[in-house]
C-alpha positions, 0 to 999 in steps of 0.5 A: 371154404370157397378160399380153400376150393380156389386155391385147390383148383388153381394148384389143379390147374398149375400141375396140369399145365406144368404137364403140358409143358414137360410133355415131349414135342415132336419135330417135323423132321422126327415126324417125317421119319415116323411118316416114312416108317408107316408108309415103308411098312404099311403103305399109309400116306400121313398128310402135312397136317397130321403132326399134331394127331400123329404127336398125342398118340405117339405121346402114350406110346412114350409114356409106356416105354418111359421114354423122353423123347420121340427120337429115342422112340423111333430109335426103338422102332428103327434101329433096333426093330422091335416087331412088338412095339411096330405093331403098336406103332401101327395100332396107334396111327390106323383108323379103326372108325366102322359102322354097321351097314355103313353106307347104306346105298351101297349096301341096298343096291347091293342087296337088291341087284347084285345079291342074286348074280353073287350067289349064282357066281357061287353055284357054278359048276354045281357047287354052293360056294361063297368066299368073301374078303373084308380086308380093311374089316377094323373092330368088325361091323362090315363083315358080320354086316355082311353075313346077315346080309347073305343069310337072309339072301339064302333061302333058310332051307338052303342054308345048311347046303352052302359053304359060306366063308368072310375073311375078315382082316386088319392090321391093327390087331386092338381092333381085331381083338374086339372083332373077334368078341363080336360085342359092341355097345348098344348105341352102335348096333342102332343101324342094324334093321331091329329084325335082324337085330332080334335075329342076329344079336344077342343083348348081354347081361346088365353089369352094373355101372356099365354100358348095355351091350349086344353080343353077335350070334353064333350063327354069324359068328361060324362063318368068320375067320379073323386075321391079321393082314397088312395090305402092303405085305408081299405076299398075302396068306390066302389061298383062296379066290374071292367073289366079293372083296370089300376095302372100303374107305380105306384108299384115301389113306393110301397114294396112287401107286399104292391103290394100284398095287392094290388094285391090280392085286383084288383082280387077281383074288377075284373070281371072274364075274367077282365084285370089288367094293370101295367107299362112297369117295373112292374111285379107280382111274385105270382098271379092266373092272367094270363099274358098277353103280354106288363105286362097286366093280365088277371083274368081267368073265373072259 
């Protein structure tokens, strides 16, 4: 029995690397090709050291064509300009890593000294208005983040007389479709405060053999509107003014012309006095914003 298991295991182990082997290479130059489409579509900068993460996710993407070679497959995005399989293109070399509360400074002097001037921002003119942007929102921990956040801001009496509205966007739309279910593993909802974890979420019903899960409530579902965005799209589908616009950790995989582009794109989105939130490593060199603590920016009022 024990020769028998050897021999099983050692064939195993043969038919595993004959795999390997036959597995498409990608070339550097076939890989500058795909960093060029990626950048000329949606802005993203692949570094030198990505060919390899860029190769294995790309590699399923061939299977699922039945293709042999990564040039036929940049053919296919190229040459023939499938939209469809782009989007897959796209899905398959975006970040979709989020948390809820993530960077949790941020987000306490956030709610502690700028919640109140956000919602006196959003009373002017004796309207009861908040419009909020997550532009990078991936599988949607940060904008229902954020709305918990602004639903205990707001006294509960209050909150029936207050137009609340959080864009949530992405471009990778396998993401977007988890958003939009709003149910997540039980692990991952662990950095939710356990009161608003009682208020906001609901644990689902135990299927047997699967994880424990927590769906989001309506509650903070009815004030979220997901869509698909490109960043570097010319023109964005909005037609409203923000008073916060989040777009965290999402400038390191851009280059400095296009973190401009965006920036100068969030100012004129925003509304004056708005807030302009970046990730704990993101900085902006040259901007009429004003900084605020913990890389949050203020446009100023005229």
């Amino acid at each position: 029995m024990a020769s028998s298991n050897s021999h099983s295991q050692a064939s195993r182990s043969n038919y595993t690397l004959d795999r390997a082997a036959q597995a498409p290479l990608l070339k550097k130059s076939s890989f500058n090709l795909f960093r060029e489409l990626a950048y000329q579509h949606i802005g993203i900068s692949i570094k030198d050291n990505r060919l390899e993460r860029v190769q294995t996710r790309l590699r399923k993407r061939l299977l699922a064509l039945n293709l042999k070679t990564f040039e036929e497959y940049y053919q296919v995005l190229n040459e023939r300009a499938d939209a469809v399989e782009l989007q897959e293109f796209f899905n398959a070399l975006t970040i979709t890593k989020t948390e809820f509360f993530r960077e949790t400074r941020q987000l306490e002097h956030l709610s502690k000294n700028l919640m109140q001037p956000l919602l006196d921002l959003g009373q002017k003119q004796g309207e009861k208005k908040l419009r909020v942007w997550s532009s990078a929102c991936a599988t949607g921990e940060e904008p229902y983040t954020i709305a918990m956040m602004l639903q205990e801001a707001i006294a509960p009496a209050e909150r029936y007389q207050w137009d609340v509205k959080v864009l949530a966007s992405d471009i990778n739309t396998i993401a977007l479709e988890q958003a939009t279910r709003g149910s997540y593993p039980a692990e991952s909802v662990q950095k939710i405060p356990p009161h608003l974890r009682r208020i906001y979420l609901t644990k689902d019903p135990k299927i047997e053999g699967e994880e424990e899960t927590y769906t989001v409530n309506e509650v903070i579902k009815q004030w979220i509107a997901f869509r698909h965005i490109n960043l570097n799209a010319p023109r964005y589908p909005i037609r409203t003014q923000f008073d916060m616009i989040l777009c965290r950790n999402v400038f390191i995989y851009f280059n400095e012309d296009t973190q401009q582009k965006l920036i100068n794109r969030f100012y004129d989105l925003l509304n004056e006095g708005g807030y302009l939130l970046l990730g704990h490593s993101e900085f902006i060199q040259k901007t009429t914003f004003v900084r605020e603590s913990f890389n949050i920016y203020r446009k100023p009022s005229k």
